[in-house]
N, C-alpha and C positions, 0 to 999 in steps of 0.2 A: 589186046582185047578191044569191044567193041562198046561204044556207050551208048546204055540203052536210057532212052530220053525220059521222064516221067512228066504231068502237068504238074507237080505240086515241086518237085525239086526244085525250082527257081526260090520260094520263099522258104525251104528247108535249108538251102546250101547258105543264103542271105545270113539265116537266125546262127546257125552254126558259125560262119565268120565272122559275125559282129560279138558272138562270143570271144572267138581266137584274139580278135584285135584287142578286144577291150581287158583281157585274161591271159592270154596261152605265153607271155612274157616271162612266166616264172619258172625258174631254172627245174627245184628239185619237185616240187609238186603243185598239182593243179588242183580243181575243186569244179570244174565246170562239168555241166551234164548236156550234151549235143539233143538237138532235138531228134526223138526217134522215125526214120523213116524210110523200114527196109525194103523198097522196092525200090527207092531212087538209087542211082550213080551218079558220079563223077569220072571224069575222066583228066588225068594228069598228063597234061599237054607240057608241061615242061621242068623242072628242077634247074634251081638257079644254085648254085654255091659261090658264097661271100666270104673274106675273111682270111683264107686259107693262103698263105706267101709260101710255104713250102711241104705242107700235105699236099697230097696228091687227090686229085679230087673224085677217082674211084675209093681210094680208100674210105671215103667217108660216104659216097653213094653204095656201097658194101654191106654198110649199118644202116640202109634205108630200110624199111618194110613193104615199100613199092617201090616200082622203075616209072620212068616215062613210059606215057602209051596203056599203063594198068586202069582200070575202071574198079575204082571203089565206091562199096556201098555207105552210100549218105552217114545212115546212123556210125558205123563203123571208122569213120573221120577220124575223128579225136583222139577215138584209143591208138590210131595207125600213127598219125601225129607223134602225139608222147611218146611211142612205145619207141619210133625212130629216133627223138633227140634224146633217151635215155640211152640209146645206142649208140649213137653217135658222139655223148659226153663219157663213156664209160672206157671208150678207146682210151682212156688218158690222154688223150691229147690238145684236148683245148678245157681253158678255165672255163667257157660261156658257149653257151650253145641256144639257140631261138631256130624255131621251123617256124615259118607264117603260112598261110596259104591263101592264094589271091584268086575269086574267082571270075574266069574271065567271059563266061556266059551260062546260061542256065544250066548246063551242060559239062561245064570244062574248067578247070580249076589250076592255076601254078603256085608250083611250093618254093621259096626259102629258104633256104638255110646258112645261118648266118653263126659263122664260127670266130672268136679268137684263142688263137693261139696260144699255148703257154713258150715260155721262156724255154729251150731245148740242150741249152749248154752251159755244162755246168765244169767251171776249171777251176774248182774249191781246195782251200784246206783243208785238213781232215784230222777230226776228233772223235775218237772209237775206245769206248770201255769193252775191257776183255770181261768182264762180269757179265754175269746170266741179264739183269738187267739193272734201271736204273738205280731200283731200292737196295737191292744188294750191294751196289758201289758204295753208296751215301752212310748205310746203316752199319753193313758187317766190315768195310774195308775203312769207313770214316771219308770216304770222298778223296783218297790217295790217287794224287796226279801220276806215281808210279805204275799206278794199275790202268793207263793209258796207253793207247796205239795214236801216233801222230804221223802226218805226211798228207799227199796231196791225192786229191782224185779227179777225173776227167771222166766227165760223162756226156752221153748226146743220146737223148731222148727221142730222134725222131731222123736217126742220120740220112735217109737219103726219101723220107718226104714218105715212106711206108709204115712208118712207125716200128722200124727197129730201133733197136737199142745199143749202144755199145759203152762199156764202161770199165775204167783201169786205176787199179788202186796202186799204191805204192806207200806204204805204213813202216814206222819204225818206231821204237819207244819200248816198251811191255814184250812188244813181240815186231817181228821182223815179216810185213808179207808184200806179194808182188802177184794183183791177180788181175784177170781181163776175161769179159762175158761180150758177147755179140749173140742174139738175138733178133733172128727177123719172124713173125710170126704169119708173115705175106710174101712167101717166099715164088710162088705158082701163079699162072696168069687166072685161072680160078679163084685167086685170094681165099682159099681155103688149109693151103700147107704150109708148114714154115721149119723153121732149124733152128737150135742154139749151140753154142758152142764158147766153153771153159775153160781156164785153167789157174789154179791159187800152187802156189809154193810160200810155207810158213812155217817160223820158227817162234818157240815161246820160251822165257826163261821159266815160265812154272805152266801146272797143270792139275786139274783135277784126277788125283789116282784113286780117290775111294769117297764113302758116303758114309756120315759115322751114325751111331746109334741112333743120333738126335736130327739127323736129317740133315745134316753140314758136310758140306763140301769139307775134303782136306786135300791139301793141294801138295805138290813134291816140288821141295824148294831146294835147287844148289845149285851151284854157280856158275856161268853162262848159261846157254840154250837147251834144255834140257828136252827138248822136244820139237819133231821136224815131219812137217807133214806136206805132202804132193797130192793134188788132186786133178785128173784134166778127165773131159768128158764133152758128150754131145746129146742130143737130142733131134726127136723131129716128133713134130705136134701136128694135130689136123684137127681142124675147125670146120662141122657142117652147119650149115644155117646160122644159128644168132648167138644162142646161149648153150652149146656141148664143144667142148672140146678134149681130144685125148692128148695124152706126149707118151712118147715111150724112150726111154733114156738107160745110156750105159755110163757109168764113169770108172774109171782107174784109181785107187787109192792107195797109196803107201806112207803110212807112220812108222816112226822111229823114235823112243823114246829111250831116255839114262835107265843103264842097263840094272841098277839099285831098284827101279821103280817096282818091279817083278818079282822080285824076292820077298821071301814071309816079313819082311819087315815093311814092308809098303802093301803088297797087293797082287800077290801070286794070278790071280783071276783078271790082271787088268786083260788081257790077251785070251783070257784062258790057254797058256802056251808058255814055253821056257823062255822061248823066244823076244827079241826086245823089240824086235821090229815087224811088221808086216804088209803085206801087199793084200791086195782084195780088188774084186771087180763087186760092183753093184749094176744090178737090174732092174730098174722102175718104170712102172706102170702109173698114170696118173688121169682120173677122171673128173672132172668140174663141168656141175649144169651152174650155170650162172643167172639169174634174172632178177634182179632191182633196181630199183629208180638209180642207184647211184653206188658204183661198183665200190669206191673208196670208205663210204661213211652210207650205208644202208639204212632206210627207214621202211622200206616195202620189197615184199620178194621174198624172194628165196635162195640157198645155196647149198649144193650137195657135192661131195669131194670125197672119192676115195682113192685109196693110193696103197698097191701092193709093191714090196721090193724083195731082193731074192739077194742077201750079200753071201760072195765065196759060192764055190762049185760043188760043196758037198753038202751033209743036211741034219748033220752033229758033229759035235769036236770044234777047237779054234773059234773064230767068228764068225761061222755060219748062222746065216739068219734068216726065216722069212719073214718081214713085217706088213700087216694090215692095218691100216689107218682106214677109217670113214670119221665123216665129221655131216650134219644135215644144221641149217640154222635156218627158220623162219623169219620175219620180218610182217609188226602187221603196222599200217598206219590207222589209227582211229580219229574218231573228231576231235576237235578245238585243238591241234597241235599235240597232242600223245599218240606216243608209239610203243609199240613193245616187242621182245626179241626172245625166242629161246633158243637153245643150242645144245646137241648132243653128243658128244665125240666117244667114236669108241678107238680101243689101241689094242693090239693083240702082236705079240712074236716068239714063234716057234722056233726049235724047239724051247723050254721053260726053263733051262739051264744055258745061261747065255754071258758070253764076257761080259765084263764092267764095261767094256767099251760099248756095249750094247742096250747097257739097264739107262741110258739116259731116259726117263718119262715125266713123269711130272715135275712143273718146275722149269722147264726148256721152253723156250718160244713161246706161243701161244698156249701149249697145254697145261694151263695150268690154273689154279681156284682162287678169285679177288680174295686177298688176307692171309693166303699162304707166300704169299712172292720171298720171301726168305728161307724158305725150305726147298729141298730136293728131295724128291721123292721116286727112287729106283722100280723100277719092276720089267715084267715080260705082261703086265696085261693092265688096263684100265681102262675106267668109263667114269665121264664128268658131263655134268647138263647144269647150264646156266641160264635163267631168265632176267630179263632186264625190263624194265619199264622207264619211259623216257617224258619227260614235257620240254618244248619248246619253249623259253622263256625269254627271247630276242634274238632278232636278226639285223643286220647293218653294214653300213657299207663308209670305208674311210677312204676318202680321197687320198691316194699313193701323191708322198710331195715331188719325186722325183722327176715327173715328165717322163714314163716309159711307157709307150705305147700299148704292151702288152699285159701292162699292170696299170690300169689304169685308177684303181680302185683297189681295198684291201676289205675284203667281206666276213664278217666273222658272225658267228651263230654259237650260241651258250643254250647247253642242255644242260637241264636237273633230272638227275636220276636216283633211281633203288634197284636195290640185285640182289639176289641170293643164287648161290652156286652149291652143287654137290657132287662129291667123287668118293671114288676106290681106284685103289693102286695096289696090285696084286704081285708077291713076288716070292720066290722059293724059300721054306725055312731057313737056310745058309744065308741068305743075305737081305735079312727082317731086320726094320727097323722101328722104331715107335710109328711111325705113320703108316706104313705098309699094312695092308689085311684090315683097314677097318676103313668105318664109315666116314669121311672127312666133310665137311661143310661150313659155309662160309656164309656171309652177309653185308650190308653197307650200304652207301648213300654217297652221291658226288655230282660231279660236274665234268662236263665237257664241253672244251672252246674249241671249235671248227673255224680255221682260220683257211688263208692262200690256198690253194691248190688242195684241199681237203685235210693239210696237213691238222694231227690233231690232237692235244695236249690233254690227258685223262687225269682228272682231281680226284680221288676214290677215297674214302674214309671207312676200312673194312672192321671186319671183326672176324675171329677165328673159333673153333671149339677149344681151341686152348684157352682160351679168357684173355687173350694179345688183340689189341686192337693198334689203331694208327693210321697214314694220312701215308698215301703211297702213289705214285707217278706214275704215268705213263704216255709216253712221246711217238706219233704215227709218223714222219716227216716224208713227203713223196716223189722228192726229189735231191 
């Protein structure tokens, strides 16, 4: 493009960078307002990138919102600015991210961008609860080191400067697994395509066979391995522009559990089958628009996800499944450091008659309502909507004693919050349980400490309609 000159640009682009210098340093959000004035340009004569020992340094002009050579309008600076280091720190790949921009005539402007790195390699010990999560361990099992997975894992965050991934676990203790992912998501000289690629082999001496009246796990316990599970699989994702990306993925799956577990004395329906073992292919579909200041720990933006999958080749009987997931979460930031969040997920799998291997829903992962985290809650359908409200109550920074360059600092940020959550978990009369078919909701009050690399510790003090309240955990870690 061509820069078109204006008389008044010289003192609009001046007011605008002496903003940036004296402001535009903070990481997750800014507060400055550029001077308006849409007829001027700029022209970006150059893009410096600092910092970077082994990104690649398209990969991060990829996340830019201009090239060299583009001619941006005046007013429109700032927001192009942020919108590129919120791009550019979102990659996960660096702790700090700064865009400056310097200009070099009335006319012509260069940008900055000044990265460090995070730490890429990780050849840790490994300590892994086979629990749903951490309150369950602590509460219903008593904090039993037996219900632990130990061994070593090796990871590299950024292995050949593209930001793939590649990561190999090797566990034994509770359960017995051996697994390896590689993911490159810049697989194409367009840095628009990429691949992943899978595979876990695991053994467990116990398992969840059923879900009892009262919403409890019961697990099948005898002695040695009672359960063996394969899974390998691929993908390929494509990414247009900034914030959509799709993947669409097949994996291989074969379980094999103690042939006792299937019988009317445990759980004829684990399978829905006589059978003790089986194989399955899965088919997923997976869509995320992504846009927030800060892909890890969001205070502004938006995100929307949904994710259809198709298990086994037929479309009743055994463990045919089709499953719909959507999930949409806002993000607003307001003044004086409060923010607030709401979130809607729905869950849906056809047909309504589905093995137990299939009723996992609430209660698993993420799906689940602050003050139930000891409950499981089975079905073929649900919907839960959580709002949050958040203040900022400090931010800071501890000098790292160790001399590591790439940690030079240890940054932590303490949020107070309130939430209320609400769901349904819907599931066939046959396998109703007290929480199943009604209205569930929750409530509370906490904290959260944003430390290193976003990783991030949740203080939550909920309460339930059951009249159960208590002081429940929750651990983000992002490496």
């Amino acid at each position: 493009m061509h820069c078109v000159k204006h008389p008044g640009s010289l003192f609009t682009a001046m007011a605008l960078l002496f903003s940036f210098f004296c402001k535009a340093q903070v990481l997750p959000q800014t507060t400055i307002q550029p001077v308006k004035d849409s007829a001027g340009k700029l022209l970006v004569t150059k893009i410096f990138i600092k910092g970077n020992k082994r990104t690649k340094n398209y990969i991060i002009l990829r996340e830019m919102k201009f090239r060299e050579g583009d001619s941006i309008i005046t007013a429109n600076l700032y927001d192009l600015i942020e919108q590129s280091r919120a791009l550019v720190y979102n990659t996960t790949l660096f702790s700090e991210v700064t865009v400056t921009p310097t200009l070099v005539s009335a006319s012509e402007l260069t940008v900055e961008v000044k990265v460090l790195e995070k730490i890429y390699i990780y050849p840790t010990p490994q300590f892994k609860l086979v629990d749903r999560n951490l309150n369950d361990w602590l509460k219903t099992y008593h904090a039993d080191f037996n219900r632990v997975e130990y061994g070593a894992k090796f990871a590299h965050y950024n292995l050949s400067g593209r930001g793939d991934k590649l990561r190999l676990y090797l566990l034994n203790g509770y359960a017995r697994a051996a697994s390896f992912t590689y993911n490159a998501p810049y697989s194409n000289g367009a840095l628009t395509e990429g691949f992943s690629v899978t595979g876990t082999y695991a053994q467990s001496r116990r398992f969840n066979y059923k879900t009892d009246y009262n919403n409890k796990s019961l697990e099948f316990n005898k002695p040695g391995f009672v359960k063996n599970m394969l899974t390998v699989g691929a993908s390929y994702q494509r990414r247009r522009g900034f914030f959509k990306k799709n993947v669409y993925a097949v994996y291989y799956n074969y379980v094999n559990v103690n042939d006792s577990a299937i019988t009317a004395a445990y759980n004829p329906n684990y399978f829905n089958s006589s059978k003790s073992s089986k194989g399955y292919f899965d088919f997923q579909y997976d869509y995320l628009y992504s846009k927030t200041n800060n892909v890890n720990y969001p205070l502004e933006g938006r995100i929307f996800r949904f994710t259809a999958l198709k298990r086994g080749f037929e479309f009743k009987g055994g463990i045919n499944m089709l499953w719909l997931n959507s999930s949409h979460i806002k993000f607003w930031n307001h003044t004086k450091n409060w923010y607030s969040s709401f979130e809607i997920i729905g869950d849906l799998k056809l047909p309504f008659h589905q093995a137990y291997i299939n009723q996992s829903q609430i209660g698993y992962k993420d799906l689940y309502l602050r003050g139930l985290e000891y409950y499981v809650i089975d079905g073929v359908a649900a919907a839960i909507g959580k709002y949050t409200v958040k203040k900022k109550l400090v931010s800071f920074n501890i000098p790292f004693p160790f001399g590591i360059k790439k940690i030079p600092r240890l940054p932590f940020t303490i949020m107070a919050k309130a939430y209320t959550d609400a769901g349904f978990g819907y599931n066939k009369d046959e396998f109703q349980t007290k929480l199943n078919n009604r209205l569930l909701y929750t409530g509370g009050f906490g904290f959260d400490i944003i430390g290193l690399y976003d990783t991030t510790l949740r203080l939550e003090y909920s309460f339930n309609q059951l009249g159960e309240k208590g002081l429940f955990l929750h651990a983000k870690a992002l490496f």
